[in-house]
C-alpha positions as CSV (number, residue, x, y, z in Angstrom):
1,X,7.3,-26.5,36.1
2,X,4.6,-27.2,33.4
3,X,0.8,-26.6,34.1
4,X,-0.4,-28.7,31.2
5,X,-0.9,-32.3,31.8
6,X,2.2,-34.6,30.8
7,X,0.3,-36.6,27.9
8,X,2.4,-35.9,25.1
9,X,6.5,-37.1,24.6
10,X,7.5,-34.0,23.9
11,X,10.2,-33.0,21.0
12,X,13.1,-30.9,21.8
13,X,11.9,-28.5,19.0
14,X,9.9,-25.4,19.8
15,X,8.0,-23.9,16.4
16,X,8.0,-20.0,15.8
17,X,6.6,-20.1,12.7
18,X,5.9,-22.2,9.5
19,X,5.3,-21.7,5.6
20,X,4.6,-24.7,3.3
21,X,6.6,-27.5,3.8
22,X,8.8,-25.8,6.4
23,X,8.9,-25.1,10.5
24,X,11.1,-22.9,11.8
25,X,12.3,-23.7,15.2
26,X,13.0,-21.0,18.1
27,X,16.3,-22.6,17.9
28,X,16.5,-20.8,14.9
29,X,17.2,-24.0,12.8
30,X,14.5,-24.7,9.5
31,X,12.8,-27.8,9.6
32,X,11.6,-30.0,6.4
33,X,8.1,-30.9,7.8
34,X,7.0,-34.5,6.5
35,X,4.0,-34.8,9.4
36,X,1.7,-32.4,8.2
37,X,0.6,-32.2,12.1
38,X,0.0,-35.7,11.6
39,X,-2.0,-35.8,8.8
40,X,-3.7,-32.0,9.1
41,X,-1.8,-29.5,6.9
42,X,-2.4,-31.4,3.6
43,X,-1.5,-27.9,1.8
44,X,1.2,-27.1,4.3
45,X,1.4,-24.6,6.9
46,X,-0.7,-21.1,6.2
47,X,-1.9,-21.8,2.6
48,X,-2.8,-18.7,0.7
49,X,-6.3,-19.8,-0.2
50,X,-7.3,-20.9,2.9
51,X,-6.0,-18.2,5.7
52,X,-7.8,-15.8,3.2
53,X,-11.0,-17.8,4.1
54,X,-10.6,-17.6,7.4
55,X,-9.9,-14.2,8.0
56,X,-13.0,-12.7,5.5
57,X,-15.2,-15.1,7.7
58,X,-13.4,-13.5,11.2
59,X,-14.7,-10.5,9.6
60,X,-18.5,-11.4,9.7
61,X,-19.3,-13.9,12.4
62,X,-17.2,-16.4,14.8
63,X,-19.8,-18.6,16.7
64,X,-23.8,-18.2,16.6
65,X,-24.4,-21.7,17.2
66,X,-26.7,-24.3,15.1
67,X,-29.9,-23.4,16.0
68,X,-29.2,-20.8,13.3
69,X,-29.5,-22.1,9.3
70,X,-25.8,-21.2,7.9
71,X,-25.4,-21.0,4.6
72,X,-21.2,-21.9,4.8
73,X,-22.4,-25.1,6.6
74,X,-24.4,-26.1,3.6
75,X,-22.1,-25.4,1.0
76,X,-18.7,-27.4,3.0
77,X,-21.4,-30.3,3.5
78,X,-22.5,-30.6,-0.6
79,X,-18.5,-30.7,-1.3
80,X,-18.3,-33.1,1.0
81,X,-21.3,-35.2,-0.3
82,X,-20.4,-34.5,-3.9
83,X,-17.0,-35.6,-3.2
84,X,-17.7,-38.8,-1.4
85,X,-20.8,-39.9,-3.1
86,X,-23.0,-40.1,-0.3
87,X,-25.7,-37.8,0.7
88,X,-25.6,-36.4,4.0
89,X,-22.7,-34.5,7.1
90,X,-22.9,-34.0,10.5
91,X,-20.4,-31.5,11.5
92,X,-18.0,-32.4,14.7
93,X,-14.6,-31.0,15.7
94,X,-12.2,-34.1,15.2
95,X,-12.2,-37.6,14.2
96,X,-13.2,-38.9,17.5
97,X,-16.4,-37.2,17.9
98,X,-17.0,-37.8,13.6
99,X,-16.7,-41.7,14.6
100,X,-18.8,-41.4,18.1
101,X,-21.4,-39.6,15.5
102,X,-20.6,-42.7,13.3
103,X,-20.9,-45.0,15.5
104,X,-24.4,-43.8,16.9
105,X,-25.4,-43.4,13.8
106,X,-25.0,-47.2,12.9
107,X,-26.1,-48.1,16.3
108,X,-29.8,-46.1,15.9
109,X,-30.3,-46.9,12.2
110,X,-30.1,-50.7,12.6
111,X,-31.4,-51.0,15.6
112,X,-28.3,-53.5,16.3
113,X,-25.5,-52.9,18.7
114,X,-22.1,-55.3,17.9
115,X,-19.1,-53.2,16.0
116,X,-16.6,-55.5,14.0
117,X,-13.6,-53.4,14.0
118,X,-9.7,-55.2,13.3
119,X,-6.3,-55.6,15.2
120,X,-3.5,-52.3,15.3
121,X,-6.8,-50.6,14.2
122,X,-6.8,-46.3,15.6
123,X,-10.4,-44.7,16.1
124,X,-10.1,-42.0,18.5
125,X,-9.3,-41.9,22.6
126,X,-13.1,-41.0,23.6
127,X,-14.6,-44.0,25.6
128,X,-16.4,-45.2,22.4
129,X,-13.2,-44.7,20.2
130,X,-10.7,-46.6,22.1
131,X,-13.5,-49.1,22.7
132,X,-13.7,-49.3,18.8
133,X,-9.7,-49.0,18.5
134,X,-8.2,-52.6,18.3
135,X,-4.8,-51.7,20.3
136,X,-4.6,-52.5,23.7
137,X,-1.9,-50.2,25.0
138,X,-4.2,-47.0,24.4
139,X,-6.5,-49.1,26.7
140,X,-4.2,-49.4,29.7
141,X,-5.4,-48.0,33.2
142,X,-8.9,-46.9,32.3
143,X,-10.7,-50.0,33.4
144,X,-13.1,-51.8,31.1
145,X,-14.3,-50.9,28.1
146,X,-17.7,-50.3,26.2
147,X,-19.0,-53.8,25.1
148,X,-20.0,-54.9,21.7
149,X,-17.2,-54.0,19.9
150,X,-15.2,-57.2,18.3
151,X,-11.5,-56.5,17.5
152,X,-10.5,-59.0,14.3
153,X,-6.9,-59.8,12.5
154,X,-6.8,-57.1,9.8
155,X,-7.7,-58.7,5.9
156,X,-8.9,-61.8,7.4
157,X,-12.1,-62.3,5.6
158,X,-12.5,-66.1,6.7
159,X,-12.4,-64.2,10.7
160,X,-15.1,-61.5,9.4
161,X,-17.5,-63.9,7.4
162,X,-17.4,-66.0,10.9
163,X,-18.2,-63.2,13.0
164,X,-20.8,-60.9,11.1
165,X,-24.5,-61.8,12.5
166,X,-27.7,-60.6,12.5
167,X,-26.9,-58.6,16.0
168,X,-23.8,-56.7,13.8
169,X,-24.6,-52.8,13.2
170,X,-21.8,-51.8,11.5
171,X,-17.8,-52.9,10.3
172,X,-15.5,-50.2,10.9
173,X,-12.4,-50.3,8.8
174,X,-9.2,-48.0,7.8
175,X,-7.9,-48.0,3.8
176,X,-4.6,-47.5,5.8
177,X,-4.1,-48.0,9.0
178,X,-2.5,-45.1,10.2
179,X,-1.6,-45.3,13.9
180,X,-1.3,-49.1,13.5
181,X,1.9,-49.1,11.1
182,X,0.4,-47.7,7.8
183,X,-1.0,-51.2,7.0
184,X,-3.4,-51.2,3.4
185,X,-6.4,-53.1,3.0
186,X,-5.9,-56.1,0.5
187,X,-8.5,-55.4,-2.5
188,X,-9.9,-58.6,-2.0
189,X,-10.9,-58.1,1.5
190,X,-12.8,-54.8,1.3
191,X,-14.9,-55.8,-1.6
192,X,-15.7,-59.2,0.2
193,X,-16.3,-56.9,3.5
194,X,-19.0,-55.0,1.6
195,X,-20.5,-57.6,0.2
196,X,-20.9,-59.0,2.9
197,X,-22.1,-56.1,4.8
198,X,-24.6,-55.4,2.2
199,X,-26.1,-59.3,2.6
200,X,-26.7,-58.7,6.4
201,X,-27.9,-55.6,6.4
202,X,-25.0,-54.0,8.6
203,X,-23.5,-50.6,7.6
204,X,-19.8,-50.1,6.1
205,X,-18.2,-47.4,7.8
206,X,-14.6,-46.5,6.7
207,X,-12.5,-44.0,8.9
208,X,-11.1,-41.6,6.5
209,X,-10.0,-39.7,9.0
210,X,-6.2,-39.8,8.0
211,X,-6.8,-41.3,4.6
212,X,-9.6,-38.8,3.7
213,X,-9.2,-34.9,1.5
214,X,-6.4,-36.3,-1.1
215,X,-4.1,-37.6,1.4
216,X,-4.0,-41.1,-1.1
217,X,-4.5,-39.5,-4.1
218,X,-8.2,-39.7,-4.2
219,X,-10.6,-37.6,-2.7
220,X,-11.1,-40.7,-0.2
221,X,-9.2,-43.1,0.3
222,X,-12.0,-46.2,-0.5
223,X,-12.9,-44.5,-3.6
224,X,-9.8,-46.9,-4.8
225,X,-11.7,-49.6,-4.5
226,X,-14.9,-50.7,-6.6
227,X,-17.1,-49.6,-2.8
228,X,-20.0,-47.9,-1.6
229,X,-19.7,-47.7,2.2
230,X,-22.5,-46.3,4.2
231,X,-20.6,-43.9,6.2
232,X,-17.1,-42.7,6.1
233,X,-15.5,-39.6,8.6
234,X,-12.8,-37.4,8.2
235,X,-11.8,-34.6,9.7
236,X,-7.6,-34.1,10.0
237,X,-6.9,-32.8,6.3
238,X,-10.2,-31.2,5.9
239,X,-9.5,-27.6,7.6
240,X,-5.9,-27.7,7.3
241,X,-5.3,-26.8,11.1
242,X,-8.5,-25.7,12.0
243,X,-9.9,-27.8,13.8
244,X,-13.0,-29.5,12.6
245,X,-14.4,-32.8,11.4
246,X,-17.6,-35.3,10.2
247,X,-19.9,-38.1,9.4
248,X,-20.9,-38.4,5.9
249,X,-23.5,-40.8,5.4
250,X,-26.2,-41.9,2.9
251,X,-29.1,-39.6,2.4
252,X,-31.5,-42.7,3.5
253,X,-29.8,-42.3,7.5
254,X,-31.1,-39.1,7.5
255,X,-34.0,-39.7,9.0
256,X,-32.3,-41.3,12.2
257,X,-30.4,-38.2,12.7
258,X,-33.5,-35.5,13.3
259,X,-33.5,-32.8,16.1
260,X,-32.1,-33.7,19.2
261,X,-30.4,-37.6,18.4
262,X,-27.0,-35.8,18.3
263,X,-25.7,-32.5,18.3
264,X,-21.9,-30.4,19.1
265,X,-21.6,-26.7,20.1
266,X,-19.1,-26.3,18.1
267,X,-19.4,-28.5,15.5
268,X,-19.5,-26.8,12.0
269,X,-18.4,-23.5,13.2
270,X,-17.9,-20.8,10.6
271,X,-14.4,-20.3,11.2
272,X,-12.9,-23.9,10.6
273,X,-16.1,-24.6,8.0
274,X,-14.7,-21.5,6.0
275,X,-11.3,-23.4,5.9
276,X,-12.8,-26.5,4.9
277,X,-14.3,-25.2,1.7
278,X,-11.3,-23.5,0.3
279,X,-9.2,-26.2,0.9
280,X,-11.9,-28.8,-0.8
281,X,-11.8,-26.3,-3.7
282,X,-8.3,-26.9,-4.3
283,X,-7.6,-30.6,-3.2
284,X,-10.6,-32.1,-4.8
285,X,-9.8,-30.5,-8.1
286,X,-8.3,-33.5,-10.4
287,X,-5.6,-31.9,-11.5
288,X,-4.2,-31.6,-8.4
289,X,-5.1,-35.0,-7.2
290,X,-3.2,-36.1,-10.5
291,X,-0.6,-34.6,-9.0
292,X,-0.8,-35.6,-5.8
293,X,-0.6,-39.5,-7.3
294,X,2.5,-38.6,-9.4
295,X,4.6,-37.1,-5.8
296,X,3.4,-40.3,-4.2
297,X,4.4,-42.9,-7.1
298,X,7.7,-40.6,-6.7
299,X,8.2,-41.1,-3.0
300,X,7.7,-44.6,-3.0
301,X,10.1,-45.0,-6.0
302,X,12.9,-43.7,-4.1
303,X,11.8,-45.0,-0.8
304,X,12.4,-48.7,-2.2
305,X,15.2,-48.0,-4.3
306,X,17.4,-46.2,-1.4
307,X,16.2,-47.8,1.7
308,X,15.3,-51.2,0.1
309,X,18.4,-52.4,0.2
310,X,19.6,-52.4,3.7
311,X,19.0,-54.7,6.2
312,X,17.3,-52.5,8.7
313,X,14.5,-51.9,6.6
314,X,11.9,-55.0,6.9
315,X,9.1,-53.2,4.7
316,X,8.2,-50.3,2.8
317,X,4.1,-50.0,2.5
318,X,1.5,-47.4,2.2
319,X,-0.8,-45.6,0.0
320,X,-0.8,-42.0,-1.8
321,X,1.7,-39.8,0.1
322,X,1.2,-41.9,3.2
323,X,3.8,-44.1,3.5
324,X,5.4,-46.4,6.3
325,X,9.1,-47.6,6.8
326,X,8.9,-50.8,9.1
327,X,12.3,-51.4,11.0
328,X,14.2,-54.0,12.2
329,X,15.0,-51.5,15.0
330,X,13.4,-48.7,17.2
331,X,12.6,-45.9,15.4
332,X,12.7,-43.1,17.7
333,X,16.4,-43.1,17.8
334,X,16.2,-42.2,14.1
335,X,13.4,-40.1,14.2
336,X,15.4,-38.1,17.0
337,X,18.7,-38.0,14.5
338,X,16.5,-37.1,11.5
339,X,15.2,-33.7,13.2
340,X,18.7,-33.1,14.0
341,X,19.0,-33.4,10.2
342,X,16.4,-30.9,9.3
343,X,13.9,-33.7,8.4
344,X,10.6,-34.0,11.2
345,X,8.5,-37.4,10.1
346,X,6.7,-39.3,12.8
347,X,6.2,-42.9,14.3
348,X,3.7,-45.8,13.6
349,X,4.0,-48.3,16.3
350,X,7.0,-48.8,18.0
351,X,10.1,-49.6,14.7
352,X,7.8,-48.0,11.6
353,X,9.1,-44.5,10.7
354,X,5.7,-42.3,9.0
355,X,6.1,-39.7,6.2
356,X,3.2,-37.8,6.0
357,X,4.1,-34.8,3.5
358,X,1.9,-31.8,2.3
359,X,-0.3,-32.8,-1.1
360,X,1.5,-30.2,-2.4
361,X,5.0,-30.9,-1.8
362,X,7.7,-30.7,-4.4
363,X,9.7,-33.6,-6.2
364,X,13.0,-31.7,-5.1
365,X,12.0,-31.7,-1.5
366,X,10.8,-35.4,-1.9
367,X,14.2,-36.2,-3.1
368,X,16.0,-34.5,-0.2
369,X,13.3,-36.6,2.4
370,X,14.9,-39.6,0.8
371,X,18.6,-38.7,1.0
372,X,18.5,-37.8,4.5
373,X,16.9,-40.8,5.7
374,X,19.4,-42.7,3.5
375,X,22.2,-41.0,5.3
376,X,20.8,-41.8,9.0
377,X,19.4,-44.9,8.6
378,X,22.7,-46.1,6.8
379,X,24.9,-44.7,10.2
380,X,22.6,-46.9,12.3
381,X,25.0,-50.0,11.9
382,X,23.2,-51.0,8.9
383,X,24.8,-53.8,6.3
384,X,22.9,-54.5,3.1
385,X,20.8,-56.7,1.9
């Protein structure tokens, strides 16, 4: 009998260990690992640079808490404001607290309390974040929600230049929807949306929190786009496995985030803010995000010219190395049949299979992704197109 509460669907495979792009199972089996732990190890498991962070800051302090100035907190917090552009981070310890932080933020600055988010949208599982979250099924059995949060079809401007009013705060938005099926914003509509939040006063806040640290081949995801949001959070990628996340905003929201409007206990601790900075010193270098770009043009490449074809593939979409593999079918079964393969990816929804691969995985190992999916996916009754 398990002691731990049953909230997780639980694989058949047990981890002992992993290195880079590779799990090794208790069952003694090795594992090609295209989830990154859904998003997290965006330099694969146990990078070099970043366990020797980790343990030279075990070595000085663990936990002192923020009444005391840190220096590390300062210096993860200027790469994170350098590489975003705006001006100001509050430290949390995941994506739902960076978007509750987000969220007050917005809430206190304008004075204003409505929150257009969209349809299949993922924000968190906090009362605010599934409140902000436009799926209903994380909704079921927990009674009603927080008000003033409007759900809208995703890329419909005509639905967002109908509902934006002088009582909006903010519009919270994904580049990609992650959770929702790894749908991408249309260009059009998140230049419109910003315009548009910019001529009503009503802050832009984009959820990088899947998107964000190179995961699309910029440092953040909106920075493909001609933007400025007001406020983006991240957290996943950003220590790597350590658990840790934030609110970046512009420097002029400062001042409605002084002493006591919003605090964490653990929130910036040394340990995971020691991990952030070494891997922001090697993702946000361009070379590697050039890199990055090239294994994602790569994977899509072969994605649509080996899966394209057959029937059971509806669409191929994404962004960077995020990609999304809508079905005709369910895809657990072939999820289930891919471990058994050696290849672990994850779901999107209920028929879109998710490859989320390290930033720094190889174009051989890419290749062999492909392959095997080719071969399951083409045992799965599958004619082609």
């Amino acid at each position: 009998m398990s002691h731990l509460f049953p909230t997780y669907q639980r694989w058949e495979i047990e981890p002992e260990k992993a290195a880079g792009t590779i799990l090794y199972g208790k069952d003694g089996q090795q594992y090609l690992d295209f989830t990154s732990g859904i998003g997290v190890c965006n330099l694969g498991h146990r990078p070099e640079a970043v366990e020797h962070a980790v343990k030279e800051q075990l070595e000085l302090f663990w936990h002192v808490s923020n009444l005391f100035p840190q220096s590390i907190q300062e210096e993860a917090a200027k790469k994170l404001a350098e590489g975003s552009g705006l001006g100001c981070v509050f430290f949390a310890n995941s994506g739902a607290e960076a978007n509750e932080a987000a969220i007050k933020l917005a809430r206190k600055a304008t004075g204003r309390t409505k929150i257009i988010t969209f349809l299949q949208s993922f924000h968190g599982r906090t009362f605010a974040g599934m409140a902000a979250t436009g799926q209903d099924k994380i909704k079921q059995g927990f009674g009603s929600m927080l008000e003033t949060f409007i759900h809208l079809p995703f890329n419909d401007l005509e639905a967002l230049k109908n509902e934006i009013d002088s009582d909006t705060a903010a519009v919270m938005i994904e580049i990609v929807q992650g959770e929702g099926g790894i749908h991408v914003v249309t260009n059009e509509f998140i230049k419109e949306a910003a315009k548009l939040c910019a001529e009503n006063g009503v802050l832009l806040i984009i959820d990088e929190i899947q998107t964000g640290i190179g995961r699309t081949g910029k440092p953040f995801a909106f920075q493909h786009f001609c933007i400025e949001p007001d406020i983006i959070t991240v957290a996943k990628g950003l220590g790597n496995g350590l658990p840790i996340g934030a609110a970046i905003g512009k420097a002029e929201l400062s001042e409605f985030f002084g002493p006591g409007s919003h605090g964490s206990t653990f929130g910036g601790n040394p340990i995971s803010t020691a991990a952030a900075i070494a891997v922001m010193e090697i993702i946000f270098n361009e070379e590697f995000l050039k890199e990055a770009s090239a294994k994602g043009r790569l994977l899509f490449e072969l994605l649509h010219k080996d899966l394209g074809c057959m029937e059971v593939v509806k669409e191929i979409r994404g962004l960077g190395l995020m990609a999304g593999i809508e079905l005709t079918v369910a895809a657990q079964p072939i999820l289930a049949e891919l471990r058994k393969s050696g290849l672990i990816a994850l779901p999107a929804g209920e028929k879109v299979v998710r490859l989320l691969p390290p930033l720094n995985v190889t174009a051989e190992e890419i290749e062999k992704a492909v392959s095997l999916m080719k071969e399951i996916i083409s045992k799965s009754k599958v004619t082609a197109k």
